[in-house]
C-alpha positions as CSV (number, residue, x, y, z in Angstrom):
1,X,0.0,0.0,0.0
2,X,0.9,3.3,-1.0
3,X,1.4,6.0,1.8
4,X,1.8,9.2,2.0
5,X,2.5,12.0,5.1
6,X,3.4,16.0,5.7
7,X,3.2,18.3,7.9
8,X,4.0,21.9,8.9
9,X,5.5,23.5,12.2
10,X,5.0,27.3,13.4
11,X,6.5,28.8,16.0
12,X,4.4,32.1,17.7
13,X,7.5,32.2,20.3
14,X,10.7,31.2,21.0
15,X,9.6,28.7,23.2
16,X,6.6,27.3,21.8
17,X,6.1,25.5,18.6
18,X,3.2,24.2,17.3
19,X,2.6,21.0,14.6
20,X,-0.1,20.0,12.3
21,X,0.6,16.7,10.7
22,X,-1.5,14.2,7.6
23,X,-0.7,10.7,7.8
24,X,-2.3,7.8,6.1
25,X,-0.1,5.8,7.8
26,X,-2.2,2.5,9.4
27,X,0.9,0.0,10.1
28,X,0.4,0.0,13.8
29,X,0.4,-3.2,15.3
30,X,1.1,-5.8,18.0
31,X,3.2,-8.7,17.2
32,X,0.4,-10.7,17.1
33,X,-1.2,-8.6,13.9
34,X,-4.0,-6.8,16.0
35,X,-4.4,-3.0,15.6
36,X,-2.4,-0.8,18.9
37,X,-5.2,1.9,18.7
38,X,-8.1,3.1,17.2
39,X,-7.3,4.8,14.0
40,X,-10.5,7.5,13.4
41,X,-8.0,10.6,11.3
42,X,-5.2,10.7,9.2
43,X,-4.7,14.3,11.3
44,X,-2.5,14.7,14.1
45,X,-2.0,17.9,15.9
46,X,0.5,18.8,18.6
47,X,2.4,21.8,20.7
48,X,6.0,21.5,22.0
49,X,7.0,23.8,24.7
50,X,10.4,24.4,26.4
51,X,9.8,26.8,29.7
52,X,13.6,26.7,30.2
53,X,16.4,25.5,29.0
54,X,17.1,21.9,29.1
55,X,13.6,21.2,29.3
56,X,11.2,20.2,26.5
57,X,7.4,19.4,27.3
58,X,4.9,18.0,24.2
59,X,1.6,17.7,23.8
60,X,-0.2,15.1,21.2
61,X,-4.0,14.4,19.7
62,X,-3.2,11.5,17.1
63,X,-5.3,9.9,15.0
64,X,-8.4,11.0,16.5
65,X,-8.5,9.3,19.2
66,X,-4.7,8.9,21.5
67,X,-3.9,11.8,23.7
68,X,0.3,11.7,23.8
69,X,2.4,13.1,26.6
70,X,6.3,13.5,26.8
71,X,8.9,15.1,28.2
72,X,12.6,15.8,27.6
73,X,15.4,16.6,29.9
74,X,18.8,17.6,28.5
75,X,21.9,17.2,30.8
76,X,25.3,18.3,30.5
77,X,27.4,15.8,32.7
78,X,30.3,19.0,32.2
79,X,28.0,21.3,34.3
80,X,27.5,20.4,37.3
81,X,24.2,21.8,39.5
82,X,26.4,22.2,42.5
83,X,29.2,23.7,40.6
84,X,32.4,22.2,42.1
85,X,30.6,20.6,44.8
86,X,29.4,20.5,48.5
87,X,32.1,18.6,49.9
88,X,33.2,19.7,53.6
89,X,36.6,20.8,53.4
90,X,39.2,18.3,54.4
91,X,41.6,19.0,57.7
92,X,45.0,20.2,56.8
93,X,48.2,18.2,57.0
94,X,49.7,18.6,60.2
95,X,53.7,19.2,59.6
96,X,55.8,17.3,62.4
97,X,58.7,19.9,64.2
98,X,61.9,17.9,63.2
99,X,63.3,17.3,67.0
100,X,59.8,15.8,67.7
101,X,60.4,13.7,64.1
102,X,63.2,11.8,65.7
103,X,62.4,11.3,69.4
104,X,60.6,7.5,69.8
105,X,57.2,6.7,70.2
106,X,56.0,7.5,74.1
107,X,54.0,4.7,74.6
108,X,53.2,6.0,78.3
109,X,51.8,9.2,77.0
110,X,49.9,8.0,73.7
111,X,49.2,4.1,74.7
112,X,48.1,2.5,71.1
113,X,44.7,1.5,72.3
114,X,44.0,5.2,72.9
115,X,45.3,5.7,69.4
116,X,43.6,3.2,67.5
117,X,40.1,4.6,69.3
118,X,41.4,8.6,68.1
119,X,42.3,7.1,64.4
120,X,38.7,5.1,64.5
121,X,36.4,8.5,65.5
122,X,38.6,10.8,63.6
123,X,38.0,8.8,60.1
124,X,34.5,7.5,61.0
125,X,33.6,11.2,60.9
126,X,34.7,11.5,56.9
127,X,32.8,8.3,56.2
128,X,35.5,5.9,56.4
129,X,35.9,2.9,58.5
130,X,38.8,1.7,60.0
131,X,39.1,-2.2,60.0
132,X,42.6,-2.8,61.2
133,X,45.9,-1.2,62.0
134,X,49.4,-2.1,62.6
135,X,51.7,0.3,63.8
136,X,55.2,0.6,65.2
137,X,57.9,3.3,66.2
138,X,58.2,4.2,62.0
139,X,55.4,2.7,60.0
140,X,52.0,2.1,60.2
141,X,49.3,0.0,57.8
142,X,45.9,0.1,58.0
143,X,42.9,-1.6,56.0
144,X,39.5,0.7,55.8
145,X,36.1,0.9,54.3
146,X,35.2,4.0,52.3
147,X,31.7,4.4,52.8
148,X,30.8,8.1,51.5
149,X,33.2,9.0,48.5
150,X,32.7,7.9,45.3
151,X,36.8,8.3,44.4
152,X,38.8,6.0,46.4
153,X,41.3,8.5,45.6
154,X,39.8,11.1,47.8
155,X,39.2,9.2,50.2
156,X,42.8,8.0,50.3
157,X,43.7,11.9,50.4
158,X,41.4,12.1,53.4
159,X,43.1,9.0,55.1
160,X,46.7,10.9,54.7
161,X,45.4,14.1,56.3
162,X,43.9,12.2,59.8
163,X,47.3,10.1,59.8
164,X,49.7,13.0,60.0
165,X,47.6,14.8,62.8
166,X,47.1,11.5,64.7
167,X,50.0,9.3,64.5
168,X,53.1,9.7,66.6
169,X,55.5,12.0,65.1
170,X,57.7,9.4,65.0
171,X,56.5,7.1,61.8
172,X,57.5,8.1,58.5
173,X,55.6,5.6,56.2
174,X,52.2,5.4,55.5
175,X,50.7,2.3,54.3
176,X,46.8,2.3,53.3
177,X,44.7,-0.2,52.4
178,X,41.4,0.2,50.9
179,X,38.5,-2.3,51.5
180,X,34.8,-2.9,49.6
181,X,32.7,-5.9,50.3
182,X,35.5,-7.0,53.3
183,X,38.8,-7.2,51.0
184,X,41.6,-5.4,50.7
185,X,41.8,-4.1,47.0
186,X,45.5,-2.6,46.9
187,X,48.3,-1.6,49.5
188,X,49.4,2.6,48.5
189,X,52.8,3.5,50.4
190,X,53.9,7.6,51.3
191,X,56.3,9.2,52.7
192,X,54.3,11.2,55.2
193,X,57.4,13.7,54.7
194,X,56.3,13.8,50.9
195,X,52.8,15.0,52.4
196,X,54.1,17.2,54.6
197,X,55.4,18.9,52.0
198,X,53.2,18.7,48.7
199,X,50.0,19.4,50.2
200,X,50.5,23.2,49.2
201,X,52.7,22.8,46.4
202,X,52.0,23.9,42.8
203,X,52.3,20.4,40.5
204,X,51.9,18.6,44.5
205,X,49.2,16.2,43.0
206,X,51.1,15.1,40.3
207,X,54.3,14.2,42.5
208,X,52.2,12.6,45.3
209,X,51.2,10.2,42.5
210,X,54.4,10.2,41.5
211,X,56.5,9.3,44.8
212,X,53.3,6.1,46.0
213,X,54.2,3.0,45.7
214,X,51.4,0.7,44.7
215,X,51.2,-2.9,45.3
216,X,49.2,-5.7,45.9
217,X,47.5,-5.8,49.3
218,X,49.4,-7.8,52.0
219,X,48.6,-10.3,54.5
220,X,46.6,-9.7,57.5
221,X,49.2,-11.1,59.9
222,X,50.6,-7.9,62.2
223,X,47.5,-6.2,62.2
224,X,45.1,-5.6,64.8
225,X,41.5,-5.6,63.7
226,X,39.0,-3.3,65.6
227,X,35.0,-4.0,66.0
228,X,32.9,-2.4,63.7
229,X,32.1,1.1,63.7
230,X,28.8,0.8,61.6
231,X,25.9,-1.0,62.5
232,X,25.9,-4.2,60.3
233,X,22.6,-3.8,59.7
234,X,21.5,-1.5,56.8
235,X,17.7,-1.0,55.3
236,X,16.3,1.8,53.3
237,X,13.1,2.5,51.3
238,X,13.0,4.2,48.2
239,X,11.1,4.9,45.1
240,X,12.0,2.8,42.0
241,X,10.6,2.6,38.2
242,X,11.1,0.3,35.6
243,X,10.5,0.6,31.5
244,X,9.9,-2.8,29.7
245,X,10.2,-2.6,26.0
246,X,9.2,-4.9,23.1
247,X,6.7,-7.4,25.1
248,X,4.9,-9.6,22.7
249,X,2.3,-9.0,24.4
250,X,2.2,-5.2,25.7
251,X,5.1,-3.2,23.8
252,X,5.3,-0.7,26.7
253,X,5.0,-1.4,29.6
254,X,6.1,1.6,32.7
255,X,6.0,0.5,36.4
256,X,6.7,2.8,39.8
257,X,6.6,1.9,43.1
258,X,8.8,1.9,46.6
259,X,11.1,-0.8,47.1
260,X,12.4,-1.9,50.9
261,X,16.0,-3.3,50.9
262,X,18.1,-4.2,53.8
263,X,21.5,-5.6,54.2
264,X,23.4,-7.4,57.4
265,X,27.1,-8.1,56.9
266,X,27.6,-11.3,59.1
267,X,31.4,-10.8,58.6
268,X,32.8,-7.7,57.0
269,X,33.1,-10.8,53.9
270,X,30.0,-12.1,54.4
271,X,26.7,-10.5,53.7
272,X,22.9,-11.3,53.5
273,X,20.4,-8.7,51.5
274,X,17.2,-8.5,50.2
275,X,15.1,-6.6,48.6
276,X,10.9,-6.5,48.2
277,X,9.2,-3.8,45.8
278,X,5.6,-2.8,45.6
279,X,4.3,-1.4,41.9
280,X,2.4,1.7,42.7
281,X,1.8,2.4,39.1
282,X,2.0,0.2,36.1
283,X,1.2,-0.2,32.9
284,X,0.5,-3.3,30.6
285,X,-0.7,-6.9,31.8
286,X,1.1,-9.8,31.9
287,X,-0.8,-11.2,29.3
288,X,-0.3,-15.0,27.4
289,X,2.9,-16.9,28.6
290,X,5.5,-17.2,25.5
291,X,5.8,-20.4,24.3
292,X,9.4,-21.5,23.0
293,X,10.1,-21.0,19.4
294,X,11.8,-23.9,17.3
295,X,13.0,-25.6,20.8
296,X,14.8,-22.7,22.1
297,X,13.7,-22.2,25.9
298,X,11.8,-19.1,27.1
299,X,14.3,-17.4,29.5
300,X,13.8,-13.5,28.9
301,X,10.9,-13.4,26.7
302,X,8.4,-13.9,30.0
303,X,10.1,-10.9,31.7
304,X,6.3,-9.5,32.2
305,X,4.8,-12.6,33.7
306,X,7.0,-11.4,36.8
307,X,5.5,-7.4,36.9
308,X,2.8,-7.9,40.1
309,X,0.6,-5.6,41.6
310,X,1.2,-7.8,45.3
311,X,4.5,-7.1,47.1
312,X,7.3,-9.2,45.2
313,X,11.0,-10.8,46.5
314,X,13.5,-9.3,44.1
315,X,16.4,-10.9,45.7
316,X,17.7,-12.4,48.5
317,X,21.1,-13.3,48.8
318,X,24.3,-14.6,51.0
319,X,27.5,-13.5,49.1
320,X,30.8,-14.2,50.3
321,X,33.8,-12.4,49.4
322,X,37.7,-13.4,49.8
323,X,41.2,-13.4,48.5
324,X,42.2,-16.9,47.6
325,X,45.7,-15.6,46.5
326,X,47.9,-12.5,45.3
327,X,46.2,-10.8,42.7
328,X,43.3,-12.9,43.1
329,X,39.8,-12.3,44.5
330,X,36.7,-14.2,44.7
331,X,33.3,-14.6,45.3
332,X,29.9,-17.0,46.1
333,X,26.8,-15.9,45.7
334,X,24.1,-18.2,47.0
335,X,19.9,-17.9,47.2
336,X,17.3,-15.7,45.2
337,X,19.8,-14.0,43.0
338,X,17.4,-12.1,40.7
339,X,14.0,-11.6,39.9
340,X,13.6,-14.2,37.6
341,X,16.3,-16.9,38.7
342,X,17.5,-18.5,41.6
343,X,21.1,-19.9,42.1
344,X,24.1,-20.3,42.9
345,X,27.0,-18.0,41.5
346,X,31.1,-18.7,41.9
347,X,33.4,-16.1,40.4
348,X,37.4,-15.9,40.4
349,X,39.2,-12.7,39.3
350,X,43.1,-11.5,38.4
351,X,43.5,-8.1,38.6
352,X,47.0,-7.1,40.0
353,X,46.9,-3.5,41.3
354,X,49.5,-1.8,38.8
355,X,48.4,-3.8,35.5
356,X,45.2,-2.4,33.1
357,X,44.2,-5.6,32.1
358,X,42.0,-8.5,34.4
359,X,40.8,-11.5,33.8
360,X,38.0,-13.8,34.9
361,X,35.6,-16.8,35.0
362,X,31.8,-17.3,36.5
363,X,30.2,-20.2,36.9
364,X,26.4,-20.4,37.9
365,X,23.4,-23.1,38.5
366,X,20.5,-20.8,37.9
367,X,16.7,-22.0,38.3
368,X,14.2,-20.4,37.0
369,X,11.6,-18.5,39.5
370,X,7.7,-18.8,40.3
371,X,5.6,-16.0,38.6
372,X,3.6,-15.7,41.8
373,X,5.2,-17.8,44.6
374,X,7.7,-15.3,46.5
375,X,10.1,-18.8,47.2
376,X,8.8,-20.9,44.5
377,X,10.6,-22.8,41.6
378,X,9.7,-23.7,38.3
379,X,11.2,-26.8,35.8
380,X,13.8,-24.9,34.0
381,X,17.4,-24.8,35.1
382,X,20.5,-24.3,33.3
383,X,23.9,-24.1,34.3
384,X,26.0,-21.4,32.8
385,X,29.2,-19.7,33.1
386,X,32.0,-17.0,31.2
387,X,35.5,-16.0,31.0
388,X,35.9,-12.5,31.0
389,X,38.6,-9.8,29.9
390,X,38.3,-6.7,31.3
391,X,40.8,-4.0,29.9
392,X,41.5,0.0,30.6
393,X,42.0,1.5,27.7
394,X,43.2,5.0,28.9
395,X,41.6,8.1,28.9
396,X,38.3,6.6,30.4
397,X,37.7,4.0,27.8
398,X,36.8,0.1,29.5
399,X,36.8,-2.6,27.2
400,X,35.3,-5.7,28.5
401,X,34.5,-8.9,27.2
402,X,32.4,-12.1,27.6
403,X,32.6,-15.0,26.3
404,X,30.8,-18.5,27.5
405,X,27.7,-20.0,28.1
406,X,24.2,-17.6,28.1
407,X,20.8,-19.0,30.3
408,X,19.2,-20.7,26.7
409,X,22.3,-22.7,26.7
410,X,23.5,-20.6,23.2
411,X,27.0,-20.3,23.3
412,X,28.9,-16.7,22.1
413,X,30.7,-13.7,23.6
414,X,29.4,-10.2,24.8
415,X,31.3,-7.1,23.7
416,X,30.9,-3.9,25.7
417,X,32.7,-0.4,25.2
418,X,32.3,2.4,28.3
419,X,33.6,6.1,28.6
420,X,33.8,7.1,32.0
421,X,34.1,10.8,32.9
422,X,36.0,12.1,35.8
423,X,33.1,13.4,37.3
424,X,31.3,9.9,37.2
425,X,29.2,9.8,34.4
426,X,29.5,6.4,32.3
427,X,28.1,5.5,29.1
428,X,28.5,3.2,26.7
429,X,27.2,0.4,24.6
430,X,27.5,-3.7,24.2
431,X,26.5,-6.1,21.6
432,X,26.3,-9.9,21.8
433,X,26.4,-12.8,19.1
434,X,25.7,-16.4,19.7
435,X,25.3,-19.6,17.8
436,X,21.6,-19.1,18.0
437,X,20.5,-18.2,14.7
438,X,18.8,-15.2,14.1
439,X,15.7,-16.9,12.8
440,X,15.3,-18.2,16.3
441,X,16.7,-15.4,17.9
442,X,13.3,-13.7,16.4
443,X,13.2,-9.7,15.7
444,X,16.2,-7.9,16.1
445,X,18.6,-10.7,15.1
446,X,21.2,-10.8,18.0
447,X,21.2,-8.7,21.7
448,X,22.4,-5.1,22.1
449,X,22.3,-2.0,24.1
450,X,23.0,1.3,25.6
451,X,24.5,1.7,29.6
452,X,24.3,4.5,31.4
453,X,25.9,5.6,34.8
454,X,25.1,9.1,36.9
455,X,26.6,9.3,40.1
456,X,24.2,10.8,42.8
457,X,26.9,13.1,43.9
458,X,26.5,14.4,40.8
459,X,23.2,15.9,41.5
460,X,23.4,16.6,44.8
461,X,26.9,17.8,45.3
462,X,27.0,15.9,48.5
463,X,29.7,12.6,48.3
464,X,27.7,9.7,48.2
465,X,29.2,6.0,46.5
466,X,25.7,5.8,45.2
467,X,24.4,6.3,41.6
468,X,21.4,5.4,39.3
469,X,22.3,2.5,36.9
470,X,20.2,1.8,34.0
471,X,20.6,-0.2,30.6
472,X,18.5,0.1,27.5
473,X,17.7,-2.4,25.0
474,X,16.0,-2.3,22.0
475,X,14.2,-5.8,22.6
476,X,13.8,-8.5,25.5
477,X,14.7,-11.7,23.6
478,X,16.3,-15.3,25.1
479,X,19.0,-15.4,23.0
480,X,22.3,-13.9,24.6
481,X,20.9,-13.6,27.9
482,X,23.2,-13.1,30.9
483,X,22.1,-14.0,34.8
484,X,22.0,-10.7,36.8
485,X,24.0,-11.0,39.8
486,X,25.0,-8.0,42.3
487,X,28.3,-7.4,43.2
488,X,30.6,-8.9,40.6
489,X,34.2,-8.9,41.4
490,X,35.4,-6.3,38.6
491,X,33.1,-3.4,39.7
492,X,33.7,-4.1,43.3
493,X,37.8,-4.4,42.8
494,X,38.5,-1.6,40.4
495,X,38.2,1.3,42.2
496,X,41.0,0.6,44.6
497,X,43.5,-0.4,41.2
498,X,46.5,1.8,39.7
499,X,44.2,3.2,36.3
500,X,41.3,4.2,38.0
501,X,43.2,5.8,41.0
502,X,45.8,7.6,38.7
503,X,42.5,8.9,36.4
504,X,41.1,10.3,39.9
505,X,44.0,11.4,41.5
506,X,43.1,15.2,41.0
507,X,41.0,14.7,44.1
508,X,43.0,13.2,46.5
509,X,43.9,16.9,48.0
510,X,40.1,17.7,48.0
């Protein structure tokens, strides 16, 4: 059929347009051949209207008979709302007198008890907890948590300022050792002489890089470990939506609600969480289950079977985190690991601390979950698993690839390319190809996407570690489908490594 369309724009304003459109278009329709809407017109009129800058609002009356809303918000990650931030400014470095430098350590009057309790309030205060120290008449190592700043490089900075107004004037080196999920991730050495002396410097950034040593993390014998400073157990509520594209069964589908989590580290390596979400607003029904298509099982496609209006279990896991060896790290991940599978999840990382390439494997047992039953199982299971490169490019750039076993039991390799920013922001895309063949893969021939990261400090100018995460797809097929499971080892390890310090380092005097 032959079609034809136009259409003419006017603007009264310079922030308000309005649109008058003929369309004879009539190819709108589900997968299943029925018609979206109710076509009455070929005339479709509309208004868009931008009240400020960065901010577009439209208005639609299509076809006779669908009212259209949207809205567009344009952000520049460069410009910040907050400008350069809300941070509290950091204590200064405390310069030792050189007669006090070389006397010893007087025990009597600074008893290290009394100084591991002054270190442990002083760096709880900037967010930062202190797992363990070892100290002596010269050096002094200790193992912490960042809790508040996204760059473990700031954090590091604020480390190095409490040290040199706390410790004895006595020790010289400085050995800190960052921690997420109850591991050490890398072991950075100063002078606290080089400290002293570059905090004020012109170029004293660059040499405090410069002058670290960076290594890989060491053991935990000669250091004293303290109780925690945070209560262990952690819940929140908070608003969440989701969009689900490409249904068979309902194209768009928008749901909003509030969503309880909770966390309880049994050991500082050993966690339990959970999370339970209640849709306040949604759009679409389940509709028909899909059916498999040419024997390939339905993994992804029933996605919208899982959308409730009752309260549902998202997740509820036990993950256990460790250091099997140098440069290794691993992790277990054992119970409800997703919303649509169940499992059990092993992973084993390389990553040493001054090199920009890593390397890994995952293996999981994944079952898939009940519709309706917040514990319940149904018949399919699958056991799948991937080696994994992971590569820093420079200049922000992360390659990363995957190549294994997917949950339809396709084999092939994911390919994913991100920019990060140095204020945070990370986008980027992936594509995957298996041995499925597209036929069977259905529309849209293999799996692909867009990422994208925003740190919450971002927004709010105040340090936070968290951020909104979100990843776009253009359809929600079986083919190339990964498990989700939170807290694999690259994310959690890279932030204490040489790249992604060195491309943070301009904070570490913030």
């Amino acid at each position: 059929m032959r079609q034809s369309s136009g259409g003419i724009e006017w603007a009264p304003t310079d922030r308000l347009i309005l649109k008058a459109e003929y369309s004879s278009d009539d190819a709108y329709e589900t997968a299943a051949g029925e018609p979206l809407f109710d076509r009455r017109s070929p005339l479709n009129f509309g208004l868009a209207w931008t009240p400020f800058p960065g901010l577009d609002l439209n208005l639609g009356y299509l076809y006779g008979s669908q009212i259209a809303l949207g809205a567009t918000i344009a952000v520049n990650p460069n410009n910040r709302p907050f400008g350069a931030g809300l941070d509290p400014a950091p204590l200064p470095v405390a310069v030792r007198d050189a007669r006090a430098a070389a006397q010893s350590w007087d025990r009597t009057a600074l008893p290290e008890e009394t100084l591991r309790e002054r270190l442990r309030s002083a760096l709880l205060a900037e967010g930062i907890e202190l797992m363990a120290l070892g100290i002596d008449d010269h050096s002094a190592r200790l193992r912490y948590t960042n809790t508040r700043w996204r760059s473990e490089a700031q954090a590091m900075g604020r480390v190095a300022r409490i040290l040199t107004r706390e410790l004895p004037p006595s020790v010289e080196r400085l050995t800190l050792e960052p921690m997420q999920r109850g591991i050490p991730l890398s072991a950075v050495t100063f002078a606290r002489s080089d400290l002293e002396a570059l905090e004020n410097e012109v170029g004293g950034t660059a040499q405090t890089l410069a002058r670290a040593q960076f290594e890989d993390a060491g053991p935990s014998a000669g250091l004293t470990p303290l109780p925690p400073a945070r209560d262990p157990f952690d819940w929140g509520i908070r608003p969440y939506a989701g969009l689900l594209l490409f249904d068979e069964e309902s194209p768009l589908q928008l749901n909003a609600g509030v969503e309880l989590s909770a966390s309880w580290r049994l050991a500082p390596d050993l966690v339990l969480s959970g999370a339970v979400r209640q849709r306040l607003i949604g759009s679409g029904s389940a509709g028909e289950e899909p059916e498999p298509v040419n024997g390939v099982p339905v993994v992804r496609r029933n996605a919208g079977q899982y959308v409730q209006d009752f309260p549902v279990l998202t997740d509820l896991t036990l993950a256990h985190f460790s250091r099997p060896g140098r440069d290794l790290y691993g992790r277990v991940t054992v119970g409800y690991l997703e919303r649509m599978y169940a499992g059990v999840s092993g992973e084993l990382l390389w990553a040493p601390v001054a090199s920009r390439l890593a390397l890994g494997a995952e293996i999981n047992y994944a079952v898939q979950r009940d519709y309706d039953s917040p514990f319940g199982l149904r018949d399919y299971e699958t056991v799948t698993g991937h080696a994994s490169v992971y590569y820093d490019m420079g200049n922000g750039f992360h390659l990363q690839v995957d190549a294994g076993r997917y949950l339809a039991g396709d084999w092939g390799a994911t390919f994913a390319l991100d920019r990060e920013f140095e204020n945070g922001w990370r986008v980027g895309g992936y594509f995957t190809l298996t041995d499925m063949p597209f036929e069977d893969f259905g529309e849209g021939s293999f799996d692909k996407g867009i990422r994208l990261s925003v740190p919450l400090d971002f927004a709010l100018g105040r340090p936070t570690r968290r951020g909104i995460d979100t990843t776009l797809r253009s359809l929600n097929r079986d083919g190339g489908a990964r498990l989700s499971v939170e807290g694999r080892l690259y994310d959690v390890v890279r932030g204490g490594r040489y790249a992604d310090l060195e491309d943070t380092w301009g904070r570490f005097w913030r």
